[in-house]
C-alpha positions as CSV (number, residue, x, y, z in Angstrom):
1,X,92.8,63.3,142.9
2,X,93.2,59.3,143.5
3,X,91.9,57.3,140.9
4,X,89.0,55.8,141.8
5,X,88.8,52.0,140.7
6,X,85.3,50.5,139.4
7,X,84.8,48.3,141.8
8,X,85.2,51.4,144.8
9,X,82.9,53.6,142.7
10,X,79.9,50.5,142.2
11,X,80.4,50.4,145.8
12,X,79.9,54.7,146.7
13,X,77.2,54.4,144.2
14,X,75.2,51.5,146.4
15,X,75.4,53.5,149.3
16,X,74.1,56.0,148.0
17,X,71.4,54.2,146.2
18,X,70.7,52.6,149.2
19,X,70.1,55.8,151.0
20,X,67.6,56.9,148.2
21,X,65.9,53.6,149.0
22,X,65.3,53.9,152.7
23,X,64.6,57.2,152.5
24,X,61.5,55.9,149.9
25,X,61.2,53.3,152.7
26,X,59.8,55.8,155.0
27,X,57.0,57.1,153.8
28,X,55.4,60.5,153.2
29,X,56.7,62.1,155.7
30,X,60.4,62.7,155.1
31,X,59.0,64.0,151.4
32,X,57.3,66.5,152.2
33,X,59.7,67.8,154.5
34,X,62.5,67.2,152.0
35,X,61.2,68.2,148.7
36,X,61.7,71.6,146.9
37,X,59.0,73.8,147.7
38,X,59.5,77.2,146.0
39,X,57.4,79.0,148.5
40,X,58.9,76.9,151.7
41,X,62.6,77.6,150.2
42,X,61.8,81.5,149.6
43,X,60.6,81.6,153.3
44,X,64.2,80.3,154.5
45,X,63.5,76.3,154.4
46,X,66.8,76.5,152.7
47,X,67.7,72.6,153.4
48,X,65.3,71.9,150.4
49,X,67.5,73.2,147.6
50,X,69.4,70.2,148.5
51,X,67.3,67.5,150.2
52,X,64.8,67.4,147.3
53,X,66.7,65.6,145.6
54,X,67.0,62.3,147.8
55,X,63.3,62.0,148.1
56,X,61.1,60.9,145.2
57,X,57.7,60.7,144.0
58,X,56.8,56.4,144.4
59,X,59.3,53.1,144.7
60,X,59.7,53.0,140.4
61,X,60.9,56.7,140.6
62,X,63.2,56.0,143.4
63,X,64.8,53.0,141.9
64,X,64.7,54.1,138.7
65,X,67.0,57.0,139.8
66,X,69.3,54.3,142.1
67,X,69.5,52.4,138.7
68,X,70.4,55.2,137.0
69,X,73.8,56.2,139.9
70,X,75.1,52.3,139.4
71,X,74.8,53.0,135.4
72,X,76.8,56.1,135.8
73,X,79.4,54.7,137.9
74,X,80.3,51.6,135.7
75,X,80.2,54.0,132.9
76,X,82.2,56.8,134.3
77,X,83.9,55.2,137.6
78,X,86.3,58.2,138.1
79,X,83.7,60.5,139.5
80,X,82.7,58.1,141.6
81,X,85.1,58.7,144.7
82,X,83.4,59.4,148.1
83,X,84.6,62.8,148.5
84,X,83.9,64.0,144.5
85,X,80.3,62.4,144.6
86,X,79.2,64.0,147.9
87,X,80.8,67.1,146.4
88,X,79.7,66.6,142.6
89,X,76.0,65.8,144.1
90,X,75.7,69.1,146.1
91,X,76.8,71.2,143.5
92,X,74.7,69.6,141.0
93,X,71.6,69.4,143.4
94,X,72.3,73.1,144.3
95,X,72.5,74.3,140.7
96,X,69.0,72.5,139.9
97,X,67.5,74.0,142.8
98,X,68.9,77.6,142.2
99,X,68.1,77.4,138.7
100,X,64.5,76.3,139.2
101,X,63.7,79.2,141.7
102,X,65.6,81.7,139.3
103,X,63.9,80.9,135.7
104,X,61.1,78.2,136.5
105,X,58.6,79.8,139.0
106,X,55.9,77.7,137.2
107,X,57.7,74.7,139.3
108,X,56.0,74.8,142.6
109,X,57.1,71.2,143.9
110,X,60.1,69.1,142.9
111,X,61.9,66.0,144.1
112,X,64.1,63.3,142.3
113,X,67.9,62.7,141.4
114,X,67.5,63.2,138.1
115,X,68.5,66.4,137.4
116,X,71.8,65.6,139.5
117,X,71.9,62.3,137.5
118,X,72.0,64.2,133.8
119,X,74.9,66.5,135.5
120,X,77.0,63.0,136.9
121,X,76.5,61.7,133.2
122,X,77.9,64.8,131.6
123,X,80.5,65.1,134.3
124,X,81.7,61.8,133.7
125,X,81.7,61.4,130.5
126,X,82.2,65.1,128.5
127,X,86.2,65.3,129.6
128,X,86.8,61.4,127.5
129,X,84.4,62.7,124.7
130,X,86.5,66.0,124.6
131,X,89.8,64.0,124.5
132,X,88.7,61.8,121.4
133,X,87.0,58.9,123.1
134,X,84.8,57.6,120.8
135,X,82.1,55.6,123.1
136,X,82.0,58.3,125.5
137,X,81.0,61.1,122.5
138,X,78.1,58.8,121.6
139,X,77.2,58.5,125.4
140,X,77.1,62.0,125.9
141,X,75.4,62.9,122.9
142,X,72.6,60.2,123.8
143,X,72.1,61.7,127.1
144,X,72.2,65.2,125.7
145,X,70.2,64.5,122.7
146,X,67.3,62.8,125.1
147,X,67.2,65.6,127.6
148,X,66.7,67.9,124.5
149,X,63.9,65.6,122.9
150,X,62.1,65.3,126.4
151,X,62.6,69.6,126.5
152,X,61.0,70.1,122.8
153,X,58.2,67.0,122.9
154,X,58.1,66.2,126.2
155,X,58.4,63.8,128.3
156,X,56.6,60.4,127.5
157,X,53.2,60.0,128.9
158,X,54.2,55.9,129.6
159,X,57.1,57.5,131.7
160,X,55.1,59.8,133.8
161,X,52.7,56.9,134.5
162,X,55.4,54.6,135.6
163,X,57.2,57.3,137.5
164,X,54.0,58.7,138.8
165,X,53.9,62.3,138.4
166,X,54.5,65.3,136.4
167,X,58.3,64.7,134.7
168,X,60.0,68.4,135.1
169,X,62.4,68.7,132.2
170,X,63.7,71.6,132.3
171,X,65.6,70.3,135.9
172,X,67.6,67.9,133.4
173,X,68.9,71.1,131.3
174,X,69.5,72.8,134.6
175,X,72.0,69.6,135.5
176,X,73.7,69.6,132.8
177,X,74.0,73.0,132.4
178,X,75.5,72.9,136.4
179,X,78.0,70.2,135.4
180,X,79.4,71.9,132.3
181,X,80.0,74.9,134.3
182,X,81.8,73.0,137.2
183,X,83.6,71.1,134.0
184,X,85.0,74.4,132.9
185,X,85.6,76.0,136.1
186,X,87.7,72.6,136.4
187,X,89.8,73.2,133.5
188,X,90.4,76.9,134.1
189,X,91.9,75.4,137.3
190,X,94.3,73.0,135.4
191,X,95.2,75.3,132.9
192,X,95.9,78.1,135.3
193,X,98.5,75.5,137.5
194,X,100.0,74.1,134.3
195,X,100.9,78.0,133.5
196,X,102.1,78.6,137.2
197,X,105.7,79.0,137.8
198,X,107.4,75.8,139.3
């Protein structure tokens, strides 16, 4: 895989903060069609697994979560290529998804990039963290230790005002539980073509 530079992978992540943005831009509509509805996704609106997670709940929710893909990609820039993120966000979004119609039936509605956005973090910034790094161990411990407050107390009334509506954390677990699995499939991979014959 290329290395992606910081300046390329600020640039993927404006494009596609910019297409959470317009897609806020237009209205109602495109949410309802695009957010995770269990019952709609159970009746074969299968788009929804993955489109739910480009639409949002108001304009702080939206740029909150296009503030939060710039963050990630000057913190971890190497995830940020155009062909890793488009793949990264689909497995992410499609692990959230899966996850919330497997173990969270309580969840009837769902839309936002967090959950993706808690998987990018851990993506990004686990493999340094592993190796030693010290900056990215106390990154990745802040975002894990916060999803795991926000699962045991909740989320913050404040932020649910701001965001305006219901703050489903368990989708956060299920993002980073999606990018540590795709982390070790990863390293499987590498470790299986370091042992291959040459």
């Amino acid at each position: 895989m290329p290395e992606v530079t910081p300046g390329r992978a600020m640039a993927h992540a404006a494009l596609a903060a910019l297409l959470l943005v317009a897609l806020q831009a237009t209205g109602d509509a495109p949410r309802l069609l695009l957010r995770y509805e269990r019952d709609a996704v159970l009746h074969g609106e299968l788009w929804r697994l993955f489109s739910a997670h480009l639409v949002h709940l108001g304009w702080a929710h939206a740029l909150l979560n296009a503030c939060g893909l710039l963050l990630c990609a000057w913190i971890a820039p190497a995830r940020f290529g155009a062909w890793r993120l488009v793949c990264d966000g689909l497995w992410l979004g499609g692990c959230v998804s899966l996850l919330l119609l497997a173990f969270s039936p309580e969840v009837a509605h769902y839309v936002g990039l967090s959950g993706v956005l808690y998987g990018l973090f851990v993506l990004g910034l686990a493999p340094p963290a592993f190796r030693g790094d010290r900056i990215a161990l106390l990154g990745l411990t802040t975002v894990l230790g916060w999803m795991a407050w926000q699962l045991i107390a909740g989320p913050a009334p404040a932020e649910e005002r701001q965001i305006g509506g219901r703050i489903i954390a368990v989708a956060h677990l299920y993002g980073v539980v999606g990018a540590f699995v795709l982390l070790a499939v990863q390293g499987l991979r590498a470790h299986r073509q370091r042992l291959a014959p040459r």
